[in-house]
N, C-alpha and C positions, 0 to 999 in steps of 0.2 A: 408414432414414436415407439421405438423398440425397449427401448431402456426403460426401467422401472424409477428412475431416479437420475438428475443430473444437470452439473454446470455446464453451459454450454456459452464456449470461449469462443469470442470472432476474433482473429486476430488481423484481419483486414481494419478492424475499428482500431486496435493498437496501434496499427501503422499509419492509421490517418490521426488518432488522437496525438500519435510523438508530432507529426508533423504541422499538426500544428499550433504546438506548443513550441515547437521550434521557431515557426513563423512569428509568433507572439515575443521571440525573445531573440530575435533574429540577430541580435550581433552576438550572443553567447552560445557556449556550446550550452548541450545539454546531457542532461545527467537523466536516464530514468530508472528511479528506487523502485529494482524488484525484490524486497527484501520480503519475509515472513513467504516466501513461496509465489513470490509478484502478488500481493495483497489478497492470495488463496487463487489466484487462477491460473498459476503452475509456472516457474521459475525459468525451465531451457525455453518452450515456447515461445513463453513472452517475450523474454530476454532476445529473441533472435527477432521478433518481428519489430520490437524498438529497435534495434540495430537496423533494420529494413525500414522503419521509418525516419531514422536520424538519430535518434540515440548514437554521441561518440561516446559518451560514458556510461557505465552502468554503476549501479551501485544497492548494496546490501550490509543491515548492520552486522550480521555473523559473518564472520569469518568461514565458514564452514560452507558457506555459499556464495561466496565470493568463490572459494575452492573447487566447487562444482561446476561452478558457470566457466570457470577456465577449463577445466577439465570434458566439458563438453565441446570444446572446441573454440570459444569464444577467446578471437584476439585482440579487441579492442580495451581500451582502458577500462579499469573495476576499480572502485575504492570502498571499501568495508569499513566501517569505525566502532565496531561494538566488543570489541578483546577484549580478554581479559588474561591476566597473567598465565603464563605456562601453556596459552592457548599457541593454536597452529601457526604462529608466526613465522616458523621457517617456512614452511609449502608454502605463506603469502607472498613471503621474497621470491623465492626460487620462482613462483610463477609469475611473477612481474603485477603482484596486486599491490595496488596504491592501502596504502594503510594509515588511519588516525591515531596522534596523538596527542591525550588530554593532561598526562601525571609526567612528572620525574620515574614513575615505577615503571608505568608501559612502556617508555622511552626505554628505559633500559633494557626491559626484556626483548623490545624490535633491536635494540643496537646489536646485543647479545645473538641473536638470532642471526644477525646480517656478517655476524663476525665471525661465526660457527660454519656457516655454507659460503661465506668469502665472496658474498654480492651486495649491492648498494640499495638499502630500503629506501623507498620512496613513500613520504611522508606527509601527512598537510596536517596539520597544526588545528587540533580545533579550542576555541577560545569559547567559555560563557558568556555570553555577552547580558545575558540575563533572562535565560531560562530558568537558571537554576536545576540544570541536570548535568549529562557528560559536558565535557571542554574546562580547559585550565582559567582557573582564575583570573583576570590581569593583573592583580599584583605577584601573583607566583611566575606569571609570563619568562620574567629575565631567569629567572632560576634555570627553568623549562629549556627556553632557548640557548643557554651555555652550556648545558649538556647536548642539544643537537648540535650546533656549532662544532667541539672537538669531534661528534662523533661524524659530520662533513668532511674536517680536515683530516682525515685519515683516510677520506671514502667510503665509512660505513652508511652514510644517512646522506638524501637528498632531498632537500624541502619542496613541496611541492607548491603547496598552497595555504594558508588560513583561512579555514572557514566558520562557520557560528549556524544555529537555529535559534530562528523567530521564537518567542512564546507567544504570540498574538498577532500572526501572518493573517489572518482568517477575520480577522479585526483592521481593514485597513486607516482606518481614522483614527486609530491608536498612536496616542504618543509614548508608547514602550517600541514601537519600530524604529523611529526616529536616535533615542536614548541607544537601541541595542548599536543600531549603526554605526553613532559615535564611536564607542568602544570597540567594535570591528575597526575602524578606520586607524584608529590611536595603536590597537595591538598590530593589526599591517605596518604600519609604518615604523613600530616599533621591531619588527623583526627584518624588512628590509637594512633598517639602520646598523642592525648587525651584520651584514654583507649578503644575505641570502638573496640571488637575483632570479629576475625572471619567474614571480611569484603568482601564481592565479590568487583571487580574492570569491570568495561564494556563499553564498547566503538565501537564497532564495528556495521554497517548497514551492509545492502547487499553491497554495493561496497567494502567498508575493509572485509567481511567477505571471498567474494571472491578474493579478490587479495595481501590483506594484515595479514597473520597469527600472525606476531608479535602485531597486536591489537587484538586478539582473548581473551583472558585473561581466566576471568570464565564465560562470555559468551556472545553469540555472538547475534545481534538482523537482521536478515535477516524481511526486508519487501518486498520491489516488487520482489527481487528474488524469493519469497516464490510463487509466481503467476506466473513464468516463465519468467518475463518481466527485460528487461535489463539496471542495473541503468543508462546507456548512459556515456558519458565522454568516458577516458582511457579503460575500462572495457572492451568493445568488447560486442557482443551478448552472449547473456543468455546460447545457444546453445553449446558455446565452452566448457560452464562447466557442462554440462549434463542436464541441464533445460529444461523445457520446456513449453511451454504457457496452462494456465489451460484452458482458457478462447477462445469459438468462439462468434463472434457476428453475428447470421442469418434473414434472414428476407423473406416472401414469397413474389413474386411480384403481386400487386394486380389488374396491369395493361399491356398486351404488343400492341402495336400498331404502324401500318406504317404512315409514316410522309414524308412528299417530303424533297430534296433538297431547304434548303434554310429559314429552318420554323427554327425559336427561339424556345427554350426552355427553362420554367421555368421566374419566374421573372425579367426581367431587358433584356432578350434573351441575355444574357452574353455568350449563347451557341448556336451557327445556326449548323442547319446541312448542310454537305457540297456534301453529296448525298441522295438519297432516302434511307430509312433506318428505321429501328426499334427503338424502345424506350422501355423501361422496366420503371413503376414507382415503386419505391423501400418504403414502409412504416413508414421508419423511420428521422426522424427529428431532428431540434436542441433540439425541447422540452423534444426530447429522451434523448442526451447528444451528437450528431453529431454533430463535430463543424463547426458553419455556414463559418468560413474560409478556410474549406477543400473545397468548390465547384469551380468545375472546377479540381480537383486536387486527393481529396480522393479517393482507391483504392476499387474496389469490382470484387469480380470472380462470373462468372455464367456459370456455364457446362465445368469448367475445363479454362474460357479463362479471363483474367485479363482485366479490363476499369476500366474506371475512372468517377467518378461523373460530366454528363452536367450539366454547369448551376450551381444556386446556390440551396445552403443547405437550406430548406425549413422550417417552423414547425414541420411540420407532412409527408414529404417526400422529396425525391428529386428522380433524373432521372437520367439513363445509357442509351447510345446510344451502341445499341449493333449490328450495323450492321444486315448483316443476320445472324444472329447465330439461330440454332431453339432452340426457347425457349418461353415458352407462359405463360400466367394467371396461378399464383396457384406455379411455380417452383422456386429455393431457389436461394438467393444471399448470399454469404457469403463477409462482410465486413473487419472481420480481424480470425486468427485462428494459425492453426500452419504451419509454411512455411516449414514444410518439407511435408505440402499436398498441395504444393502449393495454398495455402491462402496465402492473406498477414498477417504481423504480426501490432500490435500494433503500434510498433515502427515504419511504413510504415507513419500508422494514425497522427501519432504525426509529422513525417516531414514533412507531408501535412500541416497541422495546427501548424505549427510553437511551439510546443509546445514539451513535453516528455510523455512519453509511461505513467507515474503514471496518468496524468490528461485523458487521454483518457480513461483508466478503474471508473476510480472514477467517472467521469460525467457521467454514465448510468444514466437515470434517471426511476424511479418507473413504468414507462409504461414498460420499458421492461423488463418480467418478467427473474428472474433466475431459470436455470431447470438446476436440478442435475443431474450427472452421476457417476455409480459405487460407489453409497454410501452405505457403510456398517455400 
């Protein structure tokens, strides 16, 4: 390996993982969330190779990439939901991107927008159904809806869809899915009853898409499944359903050398060695997106054999004590990958760092470059 550091994105595994999540959700379209940068493993790429898998929809909560992803050429449907006042809503129109809305305020600023460049936003309605985050209230609903309503009848707004998120997808024997549904169901039908026709209904992440068909509706929004990664909770690993991890994290070692019994390692020597022994210092750092509370703890393979991070997580590297294994300056570590090559997975990373598998892909940070594979 050439590079001293780096994500290495298959996107052959993207285009089998959309496909089939598609097959899982076979009468819905599918929506794949490359939002935060496709969950850190680069936005145009992904975005095209879901579209090569079956991805009809894309979707991202900024707005500003939604912008990009049309701007690369993509012309397939994009729906963004995370605006905010004064934000780019004209470019959303003008480029034909599906836009949410949760307030009377953002409505007005899309209607505004659409009446300023003299085009018809296209909009889906999203409702709380009981996350308790974005989406309009249902008792604010009718308010909500008679301000799209006039701004329909004039052509500025075309409703596209209502949709909602789970707080407890990832839970499926939870009766908060059941409750949230309800209320999806009551606000659909309360907006059709206002004349809006031809409405999609959506609700589904990667955990209901995987485990819950009855929320599938007309379509389904799979995100860290779309990467192989497994939403955690009830769900089980990724693997069970044919998935599989896009994503390796490698890095060269740029140092190996012998150390007695008894020598600290790294910062604070949170790490003695307890025989003479080798050391490997590995490239990468918090500054990369390793989190400084894996040390001691985080998992790495080199030459087929599993350790774990001495010592603490560093800036710009930290350290493996690898016994005698042969292994010298220049040879690869791999940090997480697919566990059926024996690598560890993501999800190894995240129970180290007390954390879930979404935040260990998303915190790569810009030093470590992504390098594609199998991109057609």
């Amino acid at each position: 390996m050439s590079n001293l550091r780096g994500a290495y994105v298959d996107l052959a595994v993207i285009r089998e993982n959309v496909k089939v999540l598609h097959d899982l959700a076979k009468n819905s379209e599918v929506m794949a969330v490359v939002k935060a940068d496709a969950y850190g493993h680069g936005l145009i790429p992904v975005a095209k190779a879901a579209r090569q898998g079956g991805a009809s929809w894309l979707g991202t909560a900024l707005l500003e990439e939604a912008i990009l992803l049309r701007k690369s050429g993509d012309k397939g449907r994009i729906l963004t939901w995370l605006g905010y006042p004064q934000d780019k809503w004209q470019e959303c129109i003008d480029l034909d991107i599906d836009v949410s809305v949760s307030s009377i305020d953002i409505a007005s600023e899309v209607i505004a927008a659409a009446k300023k460049i003299g085009k018809t936003a296209k909009v889906h309605i999203k409702v709380d159904t009981g996350l308790g985050r974005n989406g309009v209230m249902p008792q604010d609903l009718a308010d909500l809806t008679k301000v799209l309503e006039e701004a329909t009848a004039i052509g500025l707004v075309e409703v596209i869809a209502v949709w909602t998120h789970f707080a407890l997808a990832d839970a499926p024997s939870s009766p908060t899915i059941v409750k949230q549904l309800e209320v999806l169901d009551e606000s659909f039908k309360f907006v059709q009853s206002r004349g809006f026709k031809n409405l999609m209904k959506h609700a589904a992440n990667s955990a209901a898409t995987l485990t819950a068909p009855h929320t599938h509706f007309d379509l389904v929004r799979p995100g860290i499944a779309v990467y192989g990664i497994t939403p955690g909770g009830e769900v089980g690993k990724a693997s069970q359903y044919g998935l599989a991890p896009a994503m390796s994290l490698k890095a060269t070692a740029t140092l190996v050398k012998e150390v007695p019994a008894g020598h600290g390692i790294s910062y604070g020597a949170e790490y003695v060695t307890t025989t003479d022994t080798k050391i490997a210092l590995i490239p990468l750092g918090y500054a990369d997106g390793i989190p400084r509370i894996a040390g001691n703890k985080g998992p790495v393979v080199a030459q087929g054999k599993k350790f774990k991070v001495a010592g603490r997580v560093c800036m710009d590297q930290f350290v493996i004590d690898i016994g005698q294994l042969d292994f010298s300056t220049g040879d690869e570590v791999v940090l997480f990958g697919d566990p059926a090559k024996n690598e560890p997975d993501v999800e190894e990373w995240a129970q180290a760092s007390q954390s879930i598998g979404y935040e260990i892909v998303t915190r790569l940070g810009p030093r470590v470059p992504r390098i594609y594979l199998n991109e057609i």
